[in-house]
C-alpha positions as a Markdown table, in Angstrom:
| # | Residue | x | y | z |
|---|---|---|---|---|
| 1 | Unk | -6.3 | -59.5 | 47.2 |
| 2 | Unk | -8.7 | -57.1 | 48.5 |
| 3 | Unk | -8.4 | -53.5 | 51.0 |
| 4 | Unk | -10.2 | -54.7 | 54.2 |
| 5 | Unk | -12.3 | -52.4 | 56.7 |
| 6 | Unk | -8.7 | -51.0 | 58.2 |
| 7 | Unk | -7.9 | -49.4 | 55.2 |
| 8 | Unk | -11.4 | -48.3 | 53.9 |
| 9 | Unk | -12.3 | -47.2 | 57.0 |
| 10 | Unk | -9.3 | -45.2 | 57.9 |
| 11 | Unk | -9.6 | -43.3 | 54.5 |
| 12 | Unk | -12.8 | -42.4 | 55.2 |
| 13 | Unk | -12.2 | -40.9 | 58.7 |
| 14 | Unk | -9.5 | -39.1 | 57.3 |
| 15 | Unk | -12.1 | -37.6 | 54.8 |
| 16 | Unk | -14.6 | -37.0 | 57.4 |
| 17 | Unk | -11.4 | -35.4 | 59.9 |
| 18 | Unk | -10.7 | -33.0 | 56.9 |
| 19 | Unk | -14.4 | -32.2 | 56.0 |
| 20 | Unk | -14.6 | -31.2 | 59.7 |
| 21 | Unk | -11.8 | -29.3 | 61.0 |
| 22 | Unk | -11.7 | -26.1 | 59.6 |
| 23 | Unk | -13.1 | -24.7 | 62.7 |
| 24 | Unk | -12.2 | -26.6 | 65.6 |
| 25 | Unk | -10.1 | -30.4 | 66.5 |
| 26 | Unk | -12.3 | -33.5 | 65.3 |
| 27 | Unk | -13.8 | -36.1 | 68.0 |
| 28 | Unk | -13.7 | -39.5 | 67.4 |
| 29 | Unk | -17.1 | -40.0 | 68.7 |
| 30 | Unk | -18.2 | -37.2 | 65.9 |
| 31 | Unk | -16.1 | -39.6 | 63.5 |
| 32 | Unk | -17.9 | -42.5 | 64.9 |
| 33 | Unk | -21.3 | -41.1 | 65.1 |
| 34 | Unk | -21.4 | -39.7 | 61.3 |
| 35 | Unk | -19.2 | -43.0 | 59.4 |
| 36 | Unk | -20.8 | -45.5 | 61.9 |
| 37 | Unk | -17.6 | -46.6 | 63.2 |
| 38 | Unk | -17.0 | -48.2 | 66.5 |
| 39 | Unk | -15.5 | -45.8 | 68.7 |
| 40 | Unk | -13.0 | -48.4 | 69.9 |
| 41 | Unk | -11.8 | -49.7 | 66.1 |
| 42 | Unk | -10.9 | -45.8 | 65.3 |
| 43 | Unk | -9.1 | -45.2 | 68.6 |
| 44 | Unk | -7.1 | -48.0 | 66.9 |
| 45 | Unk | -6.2 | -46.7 | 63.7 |
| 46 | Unk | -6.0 | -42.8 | 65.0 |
| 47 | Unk | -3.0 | -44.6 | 66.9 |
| 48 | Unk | -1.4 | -45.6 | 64.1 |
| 49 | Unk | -2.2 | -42.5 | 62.1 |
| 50 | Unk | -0.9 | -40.4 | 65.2 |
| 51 | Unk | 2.5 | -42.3 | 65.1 |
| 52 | Unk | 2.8 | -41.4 | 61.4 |
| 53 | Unk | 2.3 | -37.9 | 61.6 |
| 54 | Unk | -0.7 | -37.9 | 59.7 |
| 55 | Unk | -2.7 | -37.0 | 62.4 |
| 56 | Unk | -2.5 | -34.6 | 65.6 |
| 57 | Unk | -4.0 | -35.0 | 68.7 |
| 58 | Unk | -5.2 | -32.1 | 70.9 |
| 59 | Unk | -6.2 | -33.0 | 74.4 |
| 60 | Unk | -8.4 | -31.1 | 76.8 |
| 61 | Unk | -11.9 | -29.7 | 76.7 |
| 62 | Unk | -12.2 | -28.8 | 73.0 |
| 63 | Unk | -9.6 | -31.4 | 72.0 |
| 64 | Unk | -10.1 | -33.5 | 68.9 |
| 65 | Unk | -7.8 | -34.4 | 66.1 |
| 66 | Unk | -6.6 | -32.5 | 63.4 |
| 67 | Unk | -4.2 | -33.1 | 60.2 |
| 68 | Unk | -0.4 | -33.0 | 60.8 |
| 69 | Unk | 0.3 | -31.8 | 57.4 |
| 70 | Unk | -2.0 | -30.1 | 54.7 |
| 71 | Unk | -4.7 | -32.5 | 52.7 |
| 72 | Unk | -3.1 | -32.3 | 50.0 |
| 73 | Unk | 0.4 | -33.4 | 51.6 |
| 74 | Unk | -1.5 | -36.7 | 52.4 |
| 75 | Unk | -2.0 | -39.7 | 50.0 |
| 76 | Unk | -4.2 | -42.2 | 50.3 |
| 77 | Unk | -0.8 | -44.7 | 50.3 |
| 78 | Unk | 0.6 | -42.7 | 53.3 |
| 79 | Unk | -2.9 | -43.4 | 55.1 |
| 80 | Unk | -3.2 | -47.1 | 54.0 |
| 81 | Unk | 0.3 | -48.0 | 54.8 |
| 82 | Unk | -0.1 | -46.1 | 58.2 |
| 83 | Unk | -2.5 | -48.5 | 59.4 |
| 84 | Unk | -0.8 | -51.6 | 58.6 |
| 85 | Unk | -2.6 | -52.2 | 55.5 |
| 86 | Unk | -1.0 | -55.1 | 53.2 |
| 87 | Unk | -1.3 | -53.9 | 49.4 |
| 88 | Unk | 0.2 | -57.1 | 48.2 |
| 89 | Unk | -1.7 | -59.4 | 45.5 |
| 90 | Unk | 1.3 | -62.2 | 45.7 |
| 91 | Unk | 0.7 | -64.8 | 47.6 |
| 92 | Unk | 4.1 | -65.1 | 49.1 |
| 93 | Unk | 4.0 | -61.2 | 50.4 |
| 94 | Unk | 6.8 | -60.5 | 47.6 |
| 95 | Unk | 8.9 | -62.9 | 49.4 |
| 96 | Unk | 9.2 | -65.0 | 46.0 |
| 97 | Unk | 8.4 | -68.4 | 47.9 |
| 98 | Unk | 5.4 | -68.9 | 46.2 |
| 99 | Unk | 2.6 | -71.4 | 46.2 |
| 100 | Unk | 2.6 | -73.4 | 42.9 |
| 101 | Unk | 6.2 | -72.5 | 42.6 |
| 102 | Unk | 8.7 | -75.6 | 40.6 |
| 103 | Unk | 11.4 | -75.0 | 43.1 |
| 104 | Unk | 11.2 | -74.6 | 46.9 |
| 105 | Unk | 13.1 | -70.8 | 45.8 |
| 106 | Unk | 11.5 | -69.8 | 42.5 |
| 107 | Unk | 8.4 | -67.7 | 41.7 |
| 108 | Unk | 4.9 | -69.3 | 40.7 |
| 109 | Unk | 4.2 | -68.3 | 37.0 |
| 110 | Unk | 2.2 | -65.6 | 37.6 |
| 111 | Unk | 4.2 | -63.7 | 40.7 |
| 112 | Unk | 5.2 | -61.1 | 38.1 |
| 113 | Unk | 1.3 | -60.6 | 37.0 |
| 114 | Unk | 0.6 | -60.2 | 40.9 |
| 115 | Unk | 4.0 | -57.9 | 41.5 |
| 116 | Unk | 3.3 | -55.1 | 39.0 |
| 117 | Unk | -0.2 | -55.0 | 39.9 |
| 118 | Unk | 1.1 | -54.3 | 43.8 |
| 119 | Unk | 2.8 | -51.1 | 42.0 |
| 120 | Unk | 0.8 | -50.1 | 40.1 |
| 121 | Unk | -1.6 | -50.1 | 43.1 |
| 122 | Unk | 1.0 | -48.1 | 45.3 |
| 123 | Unk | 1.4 | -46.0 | 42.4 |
| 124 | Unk | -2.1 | -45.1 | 42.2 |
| 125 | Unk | -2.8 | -44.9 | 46.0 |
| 126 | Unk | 0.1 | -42.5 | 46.0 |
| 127 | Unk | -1.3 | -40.2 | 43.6 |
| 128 | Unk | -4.8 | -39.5 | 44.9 |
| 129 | Unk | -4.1 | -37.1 | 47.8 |
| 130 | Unk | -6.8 | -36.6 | 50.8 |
| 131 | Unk | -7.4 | -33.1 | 49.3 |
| 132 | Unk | -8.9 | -34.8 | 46.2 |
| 133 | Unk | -11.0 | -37.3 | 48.5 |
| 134 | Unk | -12.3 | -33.6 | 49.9 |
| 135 | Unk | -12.9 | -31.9 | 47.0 |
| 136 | Unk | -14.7 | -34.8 | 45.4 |
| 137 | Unk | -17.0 | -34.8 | 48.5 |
| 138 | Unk | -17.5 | -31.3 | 48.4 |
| 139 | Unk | -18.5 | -31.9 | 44.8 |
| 140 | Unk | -20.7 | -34.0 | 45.3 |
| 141 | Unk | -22.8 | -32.0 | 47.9 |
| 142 | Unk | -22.7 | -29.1 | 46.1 |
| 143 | Unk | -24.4 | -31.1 | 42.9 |
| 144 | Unk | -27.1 | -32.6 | 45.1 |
| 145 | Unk | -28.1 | -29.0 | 46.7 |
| 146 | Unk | -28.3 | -28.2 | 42.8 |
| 147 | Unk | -30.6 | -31.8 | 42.2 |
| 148 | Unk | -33.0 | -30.0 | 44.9 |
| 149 | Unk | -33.0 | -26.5 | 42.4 |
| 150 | Unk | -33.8 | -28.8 | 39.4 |
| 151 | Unk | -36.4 | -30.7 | 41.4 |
| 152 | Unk | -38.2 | -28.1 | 43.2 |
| 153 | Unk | -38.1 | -25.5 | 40.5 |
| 154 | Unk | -41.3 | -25.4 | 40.4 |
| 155 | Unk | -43.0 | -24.7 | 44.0 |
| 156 | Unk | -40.7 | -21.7 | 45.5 |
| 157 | Unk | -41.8 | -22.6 | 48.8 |
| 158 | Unk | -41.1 | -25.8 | 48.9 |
| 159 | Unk | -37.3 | -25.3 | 47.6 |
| 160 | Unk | -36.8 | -22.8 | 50.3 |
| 161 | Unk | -38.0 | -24.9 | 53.2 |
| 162 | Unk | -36.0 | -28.0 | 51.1 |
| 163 | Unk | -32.9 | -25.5 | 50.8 |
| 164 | Unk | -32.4 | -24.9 | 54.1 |
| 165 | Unk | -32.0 | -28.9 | 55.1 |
C-alpha cells in the first residue's frame, strides 16, 4: 500500500493553489513551473478536482483556478479521493475475496489488520484540512527568514541584502 504521484501531487498543487490565490486565480503553468509538474498530468487532476467542487475555474485573460470552498473546508481525504486515489491496504479492495483466503468467500487472516488500518488512514486524511497544509508552509518560511537573523546577526549588511531575497 502506498499514495502514488496522483495523490501526492494533487495535495501539493492544492497547497501551492492556496499559497497563491489570495490576490488573483492560480495558473497551472505557475503550479507547474514552481512544483515541477507536467502541465499536462495537472490538467488531469484539476479535472477531477473541478468536478468535486474543490476547485474553480475562471477562464479568460487573468483566469486561473481558485478554491470552491475555504482551506479549511478541504481535507486532504476530500482531495485524495477526488482524484481517484485508492486508500485501500487489502488486497482484495475490501471486497473480502482475498489472496491466501481458506475459502473461495472468506477473508485472509490478516484482512482485518489491513481494514482498520484503511480507516484509520481515512480518519486521519480526513482530519488534516488544506488550511493546516498552509499554515504549516507558512510556518516554515517564516522560521527560515528567522534562520537568516540567527545567521547573519552579525554583518548588518549582509542580512539586509540576505533579507530582501
Amino acid at each position: 500500500m502506498r499514495l502514488t504521484t496522483k495523490g501526492r501531487f494533487a495535495v501539493t498543487a492544492m497547497i501551492d493553489l492556496a499559497l497563491c490565490q489570495e490576490k488573483c486565480p492560480v495558473t497551472l503553468s505557475g503550479i507547474s513551473q514552481r512544483q515541477r509538474v507536467s502541465l499536462s498530468y495537472l490538467e488531469q487532476l484539476f479535472g477531477k478536482l473541478r468536478q468535486h467542487e474543490i476547485v474553480e475555474s475562471v477562464r479568460g485573460p487573468g483566469g486561473g483556478y481558485n478554491l470552491a470552498r475555504r482551506a479549511d473546508k478541504v481535507t486532504v481525504a476530500d482531495i485524495v479521493m477526488a482524484v481517484d486515489e485508492p486508500l485501500d491496504a487489502t488486497r482484495c479492495g475490501g471486497k473480502g475475496t482475498c489472496e491466501g483466503a481458506q475459502h473461495p468467500d472468506s477473508y485472509c487472516m490478516t484482512h482485518e489488520l489491513w481494514s482498520t488500518l484503511n480507516q484509520k488512514m481515512v480518519e486521519y486524511l480526513d482530519s488534516v484540512s488544506l488550511q493546516d497544509l498552509v499554515d504549516q508552509q507558512r510556518l516554515r518560511k517564516s522560521a527560515s527568514r528567522c534562520q537568516y537573523k540567527l545567521d547573519y546577526r552579525g554583518s548588518n549588511k549582509e542580512y539586509q541584502t540576505r533579507s530582501k531575497l
